[in-house]
KEMIMAR-157097 format. One record per residue: chain; residue number from 1; x, y, z of N, C-alpha, C, O in turn. Coordinates in nm, 2 decimals, decimal comma. Example, Ala and Ser with C-alpha at 12.3 -4.5 7.8 and 13.67 -1.06 7.14 Angstrom:
BEGIN
+--------+-----+--------+--------+--------+--------+--------+--------+--------+--------+--------+--------+--------+--------+
! cadena ! num !     nu !     nv !     nw !    cau !    cav !    caw !     cu !     cv !     cw !     ou !     ov !     ow !
+--------+-----+--------+--------+--------+--------+--------+--------+--------+--------+--------+--------+--------+--------+
!      A !   1 !   1,32 !  -0,57 !   0,78 !   1,23 !  -0,45 !   0,78 !   1,32 !  -0,33 !   0,78 !   1,42 !  -0,33 !   0,85 !
!      A !   2 !   1,28 !  -0,22 !   0,71 !   1,37 !  -0,11 !   0,71 !   1,29 !   0,00 !   0,79 !   1,34 !   0,11 !   0,80 !
+--------+-----+--------+--------+--------+--------+--------+--------+--------+--------+--------+--------+--------+--------+
//
This chain:
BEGIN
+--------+-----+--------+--------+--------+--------+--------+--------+--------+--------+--------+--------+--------+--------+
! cadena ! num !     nu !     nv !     nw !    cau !    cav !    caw !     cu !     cv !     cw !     ou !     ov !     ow !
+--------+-----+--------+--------+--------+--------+--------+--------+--------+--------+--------+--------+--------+--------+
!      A !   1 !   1,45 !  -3,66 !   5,33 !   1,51 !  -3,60 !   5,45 !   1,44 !  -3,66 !   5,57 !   1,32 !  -3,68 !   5,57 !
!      A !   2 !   1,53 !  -3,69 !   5,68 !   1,47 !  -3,74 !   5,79 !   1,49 !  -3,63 !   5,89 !   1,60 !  -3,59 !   5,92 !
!      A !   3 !   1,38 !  -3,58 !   5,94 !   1,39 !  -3,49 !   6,04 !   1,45 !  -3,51 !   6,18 !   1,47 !  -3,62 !   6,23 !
!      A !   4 !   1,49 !  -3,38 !   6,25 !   1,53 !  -3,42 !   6,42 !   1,45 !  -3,47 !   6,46 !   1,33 !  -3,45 !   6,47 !
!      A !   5 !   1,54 !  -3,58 !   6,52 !   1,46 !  -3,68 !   6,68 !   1,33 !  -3,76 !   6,59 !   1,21 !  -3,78 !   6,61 !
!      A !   6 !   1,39 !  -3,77 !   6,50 !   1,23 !  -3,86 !   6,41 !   1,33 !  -4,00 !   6,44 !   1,45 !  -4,01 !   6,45 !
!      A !   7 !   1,23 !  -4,08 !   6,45 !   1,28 !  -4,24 !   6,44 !   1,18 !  -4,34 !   6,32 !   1,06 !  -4,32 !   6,32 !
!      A !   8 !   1,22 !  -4,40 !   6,27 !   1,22 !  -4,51 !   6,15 !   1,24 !  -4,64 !   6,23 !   1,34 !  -4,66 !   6,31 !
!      A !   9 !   1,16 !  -4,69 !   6,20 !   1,09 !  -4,84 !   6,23 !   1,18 !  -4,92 !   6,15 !   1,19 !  -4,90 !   6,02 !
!      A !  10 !   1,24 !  -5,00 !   6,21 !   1,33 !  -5,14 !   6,15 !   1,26 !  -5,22 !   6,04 !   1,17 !  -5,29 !   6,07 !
!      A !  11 !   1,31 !  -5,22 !   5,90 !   1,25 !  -5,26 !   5,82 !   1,19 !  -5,17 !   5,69 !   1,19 !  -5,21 !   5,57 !
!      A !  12 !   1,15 !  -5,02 !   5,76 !   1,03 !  -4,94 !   5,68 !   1,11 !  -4,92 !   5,58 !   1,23 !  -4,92 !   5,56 !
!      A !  13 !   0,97 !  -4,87 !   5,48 !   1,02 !  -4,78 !   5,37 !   0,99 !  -4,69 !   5,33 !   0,88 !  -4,66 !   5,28 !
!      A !  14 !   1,11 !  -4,59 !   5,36 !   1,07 !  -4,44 !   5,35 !   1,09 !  -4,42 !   5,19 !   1,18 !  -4,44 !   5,11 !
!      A !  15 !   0,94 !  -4,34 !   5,18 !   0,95 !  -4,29 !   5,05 !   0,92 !  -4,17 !   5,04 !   0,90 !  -4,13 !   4,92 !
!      A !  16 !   0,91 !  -4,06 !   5,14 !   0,85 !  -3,92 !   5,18 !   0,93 !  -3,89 !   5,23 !   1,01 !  -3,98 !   5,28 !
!      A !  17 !   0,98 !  -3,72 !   5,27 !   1,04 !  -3,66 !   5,38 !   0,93 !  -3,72 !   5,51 !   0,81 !  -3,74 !   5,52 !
!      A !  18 !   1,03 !  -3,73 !   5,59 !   0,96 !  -3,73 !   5,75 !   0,98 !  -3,67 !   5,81 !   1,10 !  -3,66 !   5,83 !
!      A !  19 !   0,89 !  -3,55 !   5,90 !   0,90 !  -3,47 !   5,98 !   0,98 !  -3,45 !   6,11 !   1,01 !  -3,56 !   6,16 !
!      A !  20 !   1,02 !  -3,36 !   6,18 !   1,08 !  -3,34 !   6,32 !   1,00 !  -3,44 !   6,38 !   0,91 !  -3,49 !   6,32 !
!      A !  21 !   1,03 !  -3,47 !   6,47 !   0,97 !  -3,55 !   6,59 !   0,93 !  -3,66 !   6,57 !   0,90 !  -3,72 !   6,67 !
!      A !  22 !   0,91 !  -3,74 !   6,41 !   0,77 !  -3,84 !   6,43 !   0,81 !  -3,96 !   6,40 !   0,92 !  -3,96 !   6,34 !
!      A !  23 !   0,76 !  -4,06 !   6,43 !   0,77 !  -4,17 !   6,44 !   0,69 !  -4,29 !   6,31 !   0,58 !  -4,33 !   6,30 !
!      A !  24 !   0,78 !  -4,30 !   6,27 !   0,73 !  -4,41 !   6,15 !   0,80 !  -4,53 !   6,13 !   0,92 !  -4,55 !   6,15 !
!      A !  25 !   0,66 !  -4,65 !   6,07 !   0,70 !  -4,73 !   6,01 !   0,64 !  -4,80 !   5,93 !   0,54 !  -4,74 !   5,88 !
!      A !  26 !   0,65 !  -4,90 !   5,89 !   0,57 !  -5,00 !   5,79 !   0,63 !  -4,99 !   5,63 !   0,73 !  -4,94 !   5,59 !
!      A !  27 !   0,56 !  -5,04 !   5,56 !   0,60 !  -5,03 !   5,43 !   0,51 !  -5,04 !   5,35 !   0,45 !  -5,15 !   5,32 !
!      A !  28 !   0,46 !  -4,87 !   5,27 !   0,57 !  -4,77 !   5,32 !   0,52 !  -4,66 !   5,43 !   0,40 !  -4,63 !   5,47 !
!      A !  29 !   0,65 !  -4,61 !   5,48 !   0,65 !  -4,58 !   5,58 !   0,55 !  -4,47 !   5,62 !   0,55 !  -4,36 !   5,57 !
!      A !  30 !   0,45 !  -4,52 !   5,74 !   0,31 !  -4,39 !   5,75 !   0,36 !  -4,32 !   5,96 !   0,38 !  -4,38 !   6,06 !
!      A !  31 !   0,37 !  -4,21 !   5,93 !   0,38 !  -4,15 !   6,05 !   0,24 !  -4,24 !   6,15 !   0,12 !  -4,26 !   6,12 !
!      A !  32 !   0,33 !  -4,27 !   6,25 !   0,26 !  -4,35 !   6,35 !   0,16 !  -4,27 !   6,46 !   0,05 !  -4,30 !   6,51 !
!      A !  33 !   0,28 !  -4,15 !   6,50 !   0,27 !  -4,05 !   6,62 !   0,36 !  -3,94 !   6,60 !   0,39 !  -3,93 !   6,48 !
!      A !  34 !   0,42 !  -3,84 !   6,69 !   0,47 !  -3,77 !   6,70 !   0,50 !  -3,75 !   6,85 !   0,42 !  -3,71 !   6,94 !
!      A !  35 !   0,66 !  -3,81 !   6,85 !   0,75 !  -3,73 !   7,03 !   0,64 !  -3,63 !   7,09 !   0,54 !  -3,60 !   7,02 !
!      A !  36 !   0,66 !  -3,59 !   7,20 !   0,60 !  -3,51 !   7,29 !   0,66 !  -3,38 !   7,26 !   0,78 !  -3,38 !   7,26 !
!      A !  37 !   0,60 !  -3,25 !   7,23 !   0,69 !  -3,16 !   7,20 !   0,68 !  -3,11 !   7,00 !   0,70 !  -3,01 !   6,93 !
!      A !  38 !   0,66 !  -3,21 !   6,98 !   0,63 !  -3,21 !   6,83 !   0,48 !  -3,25 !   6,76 !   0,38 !  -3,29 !   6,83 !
!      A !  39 !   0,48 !  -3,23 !   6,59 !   0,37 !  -3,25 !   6,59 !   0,32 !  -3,11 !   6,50 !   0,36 !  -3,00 !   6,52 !
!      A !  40 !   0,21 !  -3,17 !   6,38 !   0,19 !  -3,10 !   6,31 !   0,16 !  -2,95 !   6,30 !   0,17 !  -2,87 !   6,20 !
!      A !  41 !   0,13 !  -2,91 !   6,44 !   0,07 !  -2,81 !   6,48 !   0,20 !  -2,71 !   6,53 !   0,22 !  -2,59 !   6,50 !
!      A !  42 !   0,26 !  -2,78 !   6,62 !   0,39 !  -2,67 !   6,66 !   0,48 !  -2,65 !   6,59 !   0,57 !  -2,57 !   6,63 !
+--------+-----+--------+--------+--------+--------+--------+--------+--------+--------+--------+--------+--------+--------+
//
């Protein structure tokens, strides 16, 4: 599952759910950051 407003990096490979907000890429794919507003905590 890809969460809302999450973005995937051109190329990556998701092998995990990805959370709301966050931002991943590489292979395989490691949350980079998290949008403004999101984030492990909220």
């Amino acid at each position: 599952r890809v969460g809302k407003d999450a973005v995937v990096g051109a190329g990556a490979t998701v092998t995990k759910d990805v959370p709301d907000g966050a931002i991943v890429a590489g292979c395989p794919a490691r949350i980079l950051r998290y949008k403004e507003g999101y984030g492990p905590k909220s």
